[in-house]
C-alpha positions in Angstrom: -10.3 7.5 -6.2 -9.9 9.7 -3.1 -6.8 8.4 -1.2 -4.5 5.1 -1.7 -2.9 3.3 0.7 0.7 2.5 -0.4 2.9 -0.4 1.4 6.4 0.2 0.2 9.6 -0.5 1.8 11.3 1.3 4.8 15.1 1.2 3.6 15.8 2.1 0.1 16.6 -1.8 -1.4 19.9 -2.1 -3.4 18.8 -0.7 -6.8 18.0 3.8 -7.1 15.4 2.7 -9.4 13.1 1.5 -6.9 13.8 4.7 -5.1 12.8 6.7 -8.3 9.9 4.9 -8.4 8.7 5.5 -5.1 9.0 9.5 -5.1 7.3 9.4 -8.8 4.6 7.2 -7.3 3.7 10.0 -5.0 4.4 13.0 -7.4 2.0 11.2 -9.8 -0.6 10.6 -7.5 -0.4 14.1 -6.2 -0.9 15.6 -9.8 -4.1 13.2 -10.0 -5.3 14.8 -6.7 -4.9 11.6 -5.2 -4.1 11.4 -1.9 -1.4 8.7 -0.4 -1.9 7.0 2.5 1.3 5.2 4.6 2.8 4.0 7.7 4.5 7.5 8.0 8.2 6.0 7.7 10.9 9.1 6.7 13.2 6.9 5.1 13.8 4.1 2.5 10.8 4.0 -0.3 8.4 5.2 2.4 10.2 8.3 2.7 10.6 8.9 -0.8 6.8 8.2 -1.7 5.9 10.5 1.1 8.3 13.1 -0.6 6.9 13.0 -4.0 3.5 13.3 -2.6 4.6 16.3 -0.8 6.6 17.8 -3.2 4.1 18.1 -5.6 1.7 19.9 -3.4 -0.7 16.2 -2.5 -2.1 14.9 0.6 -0.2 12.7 2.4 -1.5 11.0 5.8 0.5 8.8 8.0 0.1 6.1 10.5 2.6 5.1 13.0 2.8 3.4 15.9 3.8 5.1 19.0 6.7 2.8 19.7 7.7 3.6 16.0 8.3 7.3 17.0 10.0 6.2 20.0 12.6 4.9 17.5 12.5 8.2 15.5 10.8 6.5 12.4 8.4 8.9 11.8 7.9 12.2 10.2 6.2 15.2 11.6 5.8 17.4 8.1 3.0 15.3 6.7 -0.6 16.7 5.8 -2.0 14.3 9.0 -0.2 11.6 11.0 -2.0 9.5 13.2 -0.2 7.7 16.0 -1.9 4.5 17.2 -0.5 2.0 19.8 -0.3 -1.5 17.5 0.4 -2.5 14.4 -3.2 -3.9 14.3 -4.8 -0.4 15.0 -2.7 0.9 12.1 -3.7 -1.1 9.5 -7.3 -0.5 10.5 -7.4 3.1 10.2 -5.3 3.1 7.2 -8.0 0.9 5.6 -10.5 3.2 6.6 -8.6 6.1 5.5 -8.8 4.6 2.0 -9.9 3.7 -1.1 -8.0 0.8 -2.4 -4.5 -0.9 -1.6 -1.2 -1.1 -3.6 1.7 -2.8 -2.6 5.0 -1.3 -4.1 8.6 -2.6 -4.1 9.4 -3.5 -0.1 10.0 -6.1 2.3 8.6 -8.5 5.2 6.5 -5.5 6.6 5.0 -4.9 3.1 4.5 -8.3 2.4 2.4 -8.9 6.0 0.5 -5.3 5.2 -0.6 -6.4 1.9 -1.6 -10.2 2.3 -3.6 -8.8 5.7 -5.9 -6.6 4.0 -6.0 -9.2 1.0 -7.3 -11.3 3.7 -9.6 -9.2 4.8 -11.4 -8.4 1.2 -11.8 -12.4 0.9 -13.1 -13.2 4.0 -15.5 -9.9 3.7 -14.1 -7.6 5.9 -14.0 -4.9 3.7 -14.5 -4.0 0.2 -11.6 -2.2 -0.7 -9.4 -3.6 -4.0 -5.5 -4.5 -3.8 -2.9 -4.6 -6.2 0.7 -5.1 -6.7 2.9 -2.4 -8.6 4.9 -4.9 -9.8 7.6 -2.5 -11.6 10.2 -4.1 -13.7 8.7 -7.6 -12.2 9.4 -7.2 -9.1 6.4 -9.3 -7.8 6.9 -11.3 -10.7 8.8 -14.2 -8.1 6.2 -14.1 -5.4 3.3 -14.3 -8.3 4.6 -17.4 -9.3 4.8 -18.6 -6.0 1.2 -17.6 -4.8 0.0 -19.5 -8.5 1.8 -22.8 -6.9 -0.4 -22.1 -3.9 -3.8 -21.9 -6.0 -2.3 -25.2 -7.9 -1.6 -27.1 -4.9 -5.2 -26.0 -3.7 -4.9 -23.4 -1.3 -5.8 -20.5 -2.4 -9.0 -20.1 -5.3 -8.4 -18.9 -8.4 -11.2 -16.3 -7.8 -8.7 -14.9 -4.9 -5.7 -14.7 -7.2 -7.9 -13.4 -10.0 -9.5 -10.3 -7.2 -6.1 -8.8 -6.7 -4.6 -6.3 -9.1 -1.1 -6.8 -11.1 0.5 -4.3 -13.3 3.4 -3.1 -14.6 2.8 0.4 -14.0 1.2 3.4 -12.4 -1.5 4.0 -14.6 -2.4 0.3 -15.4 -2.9 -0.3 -11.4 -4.9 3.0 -10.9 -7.2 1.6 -13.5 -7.1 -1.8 -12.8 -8.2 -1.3 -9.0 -11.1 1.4 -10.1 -12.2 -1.7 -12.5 -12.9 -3.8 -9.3 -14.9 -1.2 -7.8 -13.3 1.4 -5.4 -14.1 0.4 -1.9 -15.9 3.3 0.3 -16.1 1.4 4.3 -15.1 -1.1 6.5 -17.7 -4.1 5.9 -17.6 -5.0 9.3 -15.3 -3.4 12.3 -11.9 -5.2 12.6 -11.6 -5.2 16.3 
């Protein structure tokens, strides 16, 4: 795997742990040779992934919105940072930036970055996997949720069964190589 686009929280939640987490996220993929890929937040679990990356010497890129640096959301000290106008245009060059998709501990804007490019990889839009770090069970909650949705039929089993859920680092690195590390955009998203 080349690069991994992360979608992690921008403020810092109420717990250090997930904080922890984050930075050793991106130390850890740094030391694999990994390189992260993120909205280019500087704070909360953005910032912190971003600074593990960094700190261990790794590749980071970011992707911000113009308006986003308007509001002095962004970071400057990153490997690349791409500024785009929409929140549209920046999902769709951080899925072409990447490999695969992992969602860590964050928010609404993590949950609408990782269910789009789920979307995406069930209606054919790309072949890149996604997974949920779901760390001390964070995701655990919304898992159960999205299994009520396949029970209630909406949502297949098959699409529940594609995405990628582990506990840990290493188990969601392998996991998403298992479903086959995505190389392109199937077909352009605009």
């Amino acid at each position: 795997m080349e690069r991994l686009t992360c979608f992690t929280g921008s403020t810092t939640g109420n717990d250090p742990k997930w904080v922890d987490l984050a930075r050793a996220v991106g130390s850890d993929l740094a030391d694999r040779g990994i390189g992260v890929v993120y909205g280019a937040g500087g704070g909360g679990l953005m910032g912190a992934l971003a600074q593990g990356a960094l700190d261990a010497g790794g590749e980071v890129i970011g992707v911000i919105p113009s308006f986003m640096i308007e509001r002095e959301w962004g970071r400057d000290d990153l490997t690349e940072v791409h500024v785009v106008q929409t929140m549209h245009e920046r999902k769709a060059l951080m899925a072409d930036l990447t490999s695969a998709f992992l969602a860590l501990p964050g928010g609404m804007g993590t949950l609408e970055e990782v269910f789009e490019v789920w979307t995406w990889r069930q209606i054919g839009l790309l072949d890149k996997p996604v997974g949920f770090l779901d760390a001390d069970g964070f995701w655990t909650p919304l898992l159960d949720s999205l299994r009520g949705i396949s029970q209630a039929g909406f949502m297949s089993q098959a699409s529940l069964d594609d995405i990628v859920v582990a506990p840990d680092l290493d188990s969601a690195l392998a996991g998403l190589e298992s479903r086959g590390v995505g190389t392109r955009m199937l077909r352009p998203l605009t």
